[in-house]
C-alpha positions in Angstrom: 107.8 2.8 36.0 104.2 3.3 34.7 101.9 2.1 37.5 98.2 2.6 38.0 95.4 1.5 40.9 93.1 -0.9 39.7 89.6 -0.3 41.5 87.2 -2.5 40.3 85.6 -6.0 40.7 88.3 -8.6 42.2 86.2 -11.7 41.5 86.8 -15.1 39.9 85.2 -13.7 36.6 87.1 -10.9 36.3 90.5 -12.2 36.1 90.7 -11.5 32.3 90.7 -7.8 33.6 93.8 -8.1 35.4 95.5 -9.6 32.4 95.2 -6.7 30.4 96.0 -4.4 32.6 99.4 -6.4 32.7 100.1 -6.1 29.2 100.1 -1.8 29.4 101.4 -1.5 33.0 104.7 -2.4 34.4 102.8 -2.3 38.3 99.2 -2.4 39.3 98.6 -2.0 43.0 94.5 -3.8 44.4 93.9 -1.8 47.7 92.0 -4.9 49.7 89.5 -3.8 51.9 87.2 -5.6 54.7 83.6 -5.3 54.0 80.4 -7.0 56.6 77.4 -8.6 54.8 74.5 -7.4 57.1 71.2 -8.0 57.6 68.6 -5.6 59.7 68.1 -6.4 63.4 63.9 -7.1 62.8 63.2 -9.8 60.5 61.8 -8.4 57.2 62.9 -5.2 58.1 64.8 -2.9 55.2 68.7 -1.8 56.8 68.7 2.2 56.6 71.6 4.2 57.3 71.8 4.3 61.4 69.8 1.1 61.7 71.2 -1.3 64.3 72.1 -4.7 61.7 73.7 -8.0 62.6 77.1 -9.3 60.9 76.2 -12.6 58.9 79.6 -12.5 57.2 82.9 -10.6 57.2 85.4 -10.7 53.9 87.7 -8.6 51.8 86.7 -6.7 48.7 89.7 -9.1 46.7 88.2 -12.7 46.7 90.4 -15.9 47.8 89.6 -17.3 44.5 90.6 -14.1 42.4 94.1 -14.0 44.8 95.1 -17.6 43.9 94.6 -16.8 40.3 96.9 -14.1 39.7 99.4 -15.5 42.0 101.5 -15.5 39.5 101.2 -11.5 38.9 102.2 -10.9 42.0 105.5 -13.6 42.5 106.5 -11.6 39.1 106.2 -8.1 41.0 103.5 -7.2 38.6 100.5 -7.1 40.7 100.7 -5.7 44.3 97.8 -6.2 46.5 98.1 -3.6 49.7 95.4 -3.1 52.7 93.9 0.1 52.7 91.6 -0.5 55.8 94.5 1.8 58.0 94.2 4.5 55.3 90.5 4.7 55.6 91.1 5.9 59.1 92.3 9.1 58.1 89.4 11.9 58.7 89.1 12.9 54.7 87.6 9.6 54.2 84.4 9.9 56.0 83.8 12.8 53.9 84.6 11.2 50.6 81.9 8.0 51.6 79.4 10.8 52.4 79.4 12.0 49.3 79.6 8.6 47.4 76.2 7.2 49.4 74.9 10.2 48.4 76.1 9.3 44.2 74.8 6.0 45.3 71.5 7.0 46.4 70.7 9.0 43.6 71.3 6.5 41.2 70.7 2.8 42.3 68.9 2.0 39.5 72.6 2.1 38.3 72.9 -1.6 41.0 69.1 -2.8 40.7 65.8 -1.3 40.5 63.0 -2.0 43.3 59.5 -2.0 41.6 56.3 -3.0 43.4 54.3 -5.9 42.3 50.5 -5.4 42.1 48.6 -7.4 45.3 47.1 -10.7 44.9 43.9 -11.4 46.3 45.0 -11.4 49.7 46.6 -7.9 49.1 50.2 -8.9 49.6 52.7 -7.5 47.3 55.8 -9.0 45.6 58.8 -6.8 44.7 60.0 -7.4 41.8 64.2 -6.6 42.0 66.5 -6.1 38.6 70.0 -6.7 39.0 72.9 -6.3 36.3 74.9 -9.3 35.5 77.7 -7.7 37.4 76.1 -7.5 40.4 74.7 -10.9 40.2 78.0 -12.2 39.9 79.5 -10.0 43.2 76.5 -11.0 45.4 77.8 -15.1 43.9 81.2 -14.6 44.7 81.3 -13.2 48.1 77.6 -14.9 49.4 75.7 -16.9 47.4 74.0 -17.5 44.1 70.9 -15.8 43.9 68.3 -17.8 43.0 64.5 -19.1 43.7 64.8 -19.3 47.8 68.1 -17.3 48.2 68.8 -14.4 50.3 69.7 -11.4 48.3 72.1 -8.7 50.6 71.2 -5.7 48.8 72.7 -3.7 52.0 76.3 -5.7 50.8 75.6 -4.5 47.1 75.3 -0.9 48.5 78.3 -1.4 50.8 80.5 -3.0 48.5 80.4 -0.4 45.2 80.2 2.4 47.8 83.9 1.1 49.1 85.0 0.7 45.1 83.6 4.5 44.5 85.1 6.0 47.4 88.4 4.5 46.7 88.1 5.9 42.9 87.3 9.0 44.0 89.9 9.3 46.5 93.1 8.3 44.7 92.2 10.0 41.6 91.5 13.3 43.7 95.4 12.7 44.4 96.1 12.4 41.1 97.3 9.0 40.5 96.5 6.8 37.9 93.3 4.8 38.4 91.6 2.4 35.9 87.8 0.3 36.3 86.5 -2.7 34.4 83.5 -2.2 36.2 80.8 -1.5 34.1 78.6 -0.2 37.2 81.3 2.3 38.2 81.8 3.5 34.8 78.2 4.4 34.7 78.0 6.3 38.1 81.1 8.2 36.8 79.1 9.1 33.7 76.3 10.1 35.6 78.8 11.9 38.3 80.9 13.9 36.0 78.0 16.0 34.9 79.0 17.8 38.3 80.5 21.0 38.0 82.7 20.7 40.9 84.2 17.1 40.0 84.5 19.1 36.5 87.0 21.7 37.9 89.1 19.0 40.3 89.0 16.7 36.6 90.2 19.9 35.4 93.4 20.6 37.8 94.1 16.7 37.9 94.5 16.8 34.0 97.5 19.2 34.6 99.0 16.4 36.8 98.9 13.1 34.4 98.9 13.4 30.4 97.5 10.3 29.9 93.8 8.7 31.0 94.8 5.1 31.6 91.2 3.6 31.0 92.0 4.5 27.0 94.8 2.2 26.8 92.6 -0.5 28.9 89.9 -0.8 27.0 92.2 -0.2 23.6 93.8 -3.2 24.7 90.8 -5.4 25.7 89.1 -5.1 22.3 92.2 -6.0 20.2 92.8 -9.4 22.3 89.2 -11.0 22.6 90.6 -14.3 23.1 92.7 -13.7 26.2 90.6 -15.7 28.4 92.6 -19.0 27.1 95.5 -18.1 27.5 97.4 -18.0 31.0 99.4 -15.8 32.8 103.0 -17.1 31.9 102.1 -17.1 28.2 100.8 -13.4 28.9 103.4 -11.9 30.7 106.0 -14.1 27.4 104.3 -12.0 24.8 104.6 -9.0 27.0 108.2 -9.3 27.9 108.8 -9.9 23.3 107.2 -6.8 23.4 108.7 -4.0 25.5 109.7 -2.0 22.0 106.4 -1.8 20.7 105.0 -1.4 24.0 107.2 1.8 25.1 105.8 3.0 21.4 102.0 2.3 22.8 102.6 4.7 25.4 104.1 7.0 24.2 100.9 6.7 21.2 98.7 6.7 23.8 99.8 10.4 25.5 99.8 11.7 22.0 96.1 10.8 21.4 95.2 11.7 24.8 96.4 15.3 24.2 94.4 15.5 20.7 91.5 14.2 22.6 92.3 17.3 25.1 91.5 19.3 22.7 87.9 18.9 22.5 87.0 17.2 25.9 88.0 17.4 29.7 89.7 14.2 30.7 86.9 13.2 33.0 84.6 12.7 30.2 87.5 10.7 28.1 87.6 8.4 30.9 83.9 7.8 30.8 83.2 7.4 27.2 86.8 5.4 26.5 84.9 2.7 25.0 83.4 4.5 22.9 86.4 6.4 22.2 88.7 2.9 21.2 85.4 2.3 19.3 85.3 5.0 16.9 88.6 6.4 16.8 91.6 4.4 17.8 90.4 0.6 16.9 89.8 2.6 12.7 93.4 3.8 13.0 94.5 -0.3 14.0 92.4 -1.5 11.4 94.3 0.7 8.5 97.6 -0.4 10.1 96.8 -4.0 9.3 95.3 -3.2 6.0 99.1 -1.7 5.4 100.5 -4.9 6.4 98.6 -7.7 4.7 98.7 -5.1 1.5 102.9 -4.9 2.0 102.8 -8.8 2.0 101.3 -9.6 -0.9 103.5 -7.2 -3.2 106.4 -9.8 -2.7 106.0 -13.3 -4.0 106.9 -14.9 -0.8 105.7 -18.4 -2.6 108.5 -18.6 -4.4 110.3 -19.9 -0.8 108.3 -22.4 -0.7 110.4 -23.8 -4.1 113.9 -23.2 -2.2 114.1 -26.6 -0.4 116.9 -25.2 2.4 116.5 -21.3 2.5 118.5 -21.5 5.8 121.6 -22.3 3.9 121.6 -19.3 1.7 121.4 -17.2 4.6 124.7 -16.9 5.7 125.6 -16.1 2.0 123.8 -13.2 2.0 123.7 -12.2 5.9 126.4 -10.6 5.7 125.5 -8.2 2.9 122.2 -7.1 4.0 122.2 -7.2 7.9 119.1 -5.1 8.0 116.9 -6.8 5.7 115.2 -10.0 7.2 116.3 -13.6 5.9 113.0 -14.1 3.0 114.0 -11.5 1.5 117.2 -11.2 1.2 116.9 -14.6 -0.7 114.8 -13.1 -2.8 117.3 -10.7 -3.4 120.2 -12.9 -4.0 118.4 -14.9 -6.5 117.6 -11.5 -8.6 114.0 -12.4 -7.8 113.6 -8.7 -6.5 115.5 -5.8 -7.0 117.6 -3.4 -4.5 115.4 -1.1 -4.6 112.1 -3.4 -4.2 114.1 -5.1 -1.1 114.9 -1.2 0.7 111.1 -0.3 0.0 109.8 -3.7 1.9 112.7 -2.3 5.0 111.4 0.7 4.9 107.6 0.3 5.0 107.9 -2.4 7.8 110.4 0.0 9.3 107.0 2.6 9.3 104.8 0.2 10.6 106.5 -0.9 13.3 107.5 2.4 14.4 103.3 2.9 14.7 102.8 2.8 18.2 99.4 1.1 17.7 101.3 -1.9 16.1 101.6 -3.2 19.7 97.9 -4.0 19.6 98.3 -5.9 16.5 101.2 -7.7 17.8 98.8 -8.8 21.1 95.9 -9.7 18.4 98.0 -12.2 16.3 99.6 -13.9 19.9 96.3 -13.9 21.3 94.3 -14.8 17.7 94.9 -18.6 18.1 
């Protein structure tokens, strides 16, 4: 059973990320986690490490709304969602977050940037706060929109990508297979595994796993564009007609994983995987269907539309060609193409088939609709 932890942003808009990971892996386990919006003790004041802060709200890091939506994943045995508050007991942890504020703190520009606003005439200054889309949408789902008049928990922010981070770094440091859709917390990886000591532990926990699941991820999420209309039953139909060519993705998958190797540690191939599905893998799928549509039009496949019941000519033929599909072996029957003609078509679908990036253009035509 393939299985990896997904670790990124459980929220309402994010359910298309959960989708896709379902059409690669046969399990994906959400670690939930309780997390305290908090605001400083002195009104005005900003919340520092070892300030004294009062609770406003208490939630998990996997959102009611994002729950009822893949209940479905998870009556299916799919999707697991386990607590992870009692493992965050254990001492290693405290060690792990130190290190991850620290991450945090050198780059928050990564979450917003704080810029000062020039005085008015009275000498008060404005500051002037960018936040990502991403973030906007968190801070929505789990307190409130942020708008003129709003509160705006920055401390939250802080807390809540801390927790995701820590949790990356700690289950990939054991050398399971972890996977983000977070664009945040694929940018503090970027930034992170410049770091010679995360370089040798990438190093030793490339000897443990052959494959960098974010690849397949994010190969996946640019062939089906259009997932967001479809739901989870006609998702998980197109993955259960496709087991074969899935099985062949994987094993696809490893193969370019270990080319990729070859030229870059597996830390940096999980930080550039866009870009990697981008300009390598997402060519190779494009040539694929170019072999397809190219393979279709050498046969007049027009001419069935002259035979008024093909169905019945079928059972004549069946019998003598099991391997060749029913269009053609009309064709055949009625000398409109020869033996060898026929064998060629078997054999070059046979090929691309047997691609294990046909699996992607199998999702795109379901999903193309």
């Amino acid at each position: 059973m393939l299985q990896t932890l997904f670790v990124s942003n459980c929220i309402e808009k994010c359910i298309d990320d959960i989708k896709i990971a379902s059409l690669y892996f046969d399990k994906v386990i959400i670690k939930n986690r309780t997390l305290y919006a908090v605001k400083p003790e002195n009104e005005g004041a900003v919340l520092k490490v070892g300030d004294i802060g009062i609770v406003t709200k208490i939630m998990s890091t996997v959102s009611e709304r994002f729950l009822g939506h893949i209940s479905t994943l998870i009556d299916e045995g799919i999707v697991d969602v386990v607590d992870e508050c009692d493992e965050r007991k254990e001492p290693i942890w405290k060690n792990i977050d130190e290190v991850v504020y620290k991450i945090l703190s050198e780059k928050m520009d990564i979450l917003f940037e704080l810029k000062d606003k020039k005085g008015d005439a009275t000498g008060n200054k404005t500051a002037l706060i960018k936040l990502s889309d991403e973030v906007k949408d968190v801070h929505s789902e789990f307190l409130n929109p942020i708008e003129v008049g709003s509160e705006i928990h920055l401390n939250f922010v802080l807390k809540y990508y801390s927790s995701l981070l820590s949790s990356l770094f700690k289950n990939v440091s054991t050398g399971l297979n972890c996977i983000t859709a977070s664009e945040a917390l694929n940018r503090f990886i970027m930034f992170y595994c410049s770091n010679e000591k995360i370089k040798k532990m990438q190093r030793e926990l490339a000897k443990k796993y052959s494959v960098a699941p974010q690849l397949a991820f994010e190969a996946i999420k640019i062939s089906v564009p259009n997932i967001t209309a479809f739901p989870f039953d006609e998702v998980l139909e197109i993955r259960g007609k496709s087991k074969d060519e899935l099985l062949r993705f994987r094993n696809e998958m490893e193969a370019i994983q270990f080319d990729f190797q070859n030229n870059f540690d597996i830390d940096y191939i999980s930080a550039h995987s866009e870009d990697f599905v981008k300009y390598k893998i997402k060519p190779a799928v494009d040539d694929l269907a170019k072999k397809i549509n190219t393979l279709n039009l050498r046969l007049p496949l027009n001419i069935l539309e002259k035979i008024k019941e093909p169905a019945s000519y079928t059972p004549l033929v069946g019998t003598l060609f099991n391997a060749i599909p029913a269009h053609i072996a009309i064709l055949l029957s009625f000398g409109i193409i020869s033996i060898s003609t026929a064998y060629d078509y078997v054999l070059s679908k046979k090929e691309i088939k047997d691609n294990g990036l046909f699996y992607l253009i199998k999702l795109n035509n379901f999903f193309d609709r």
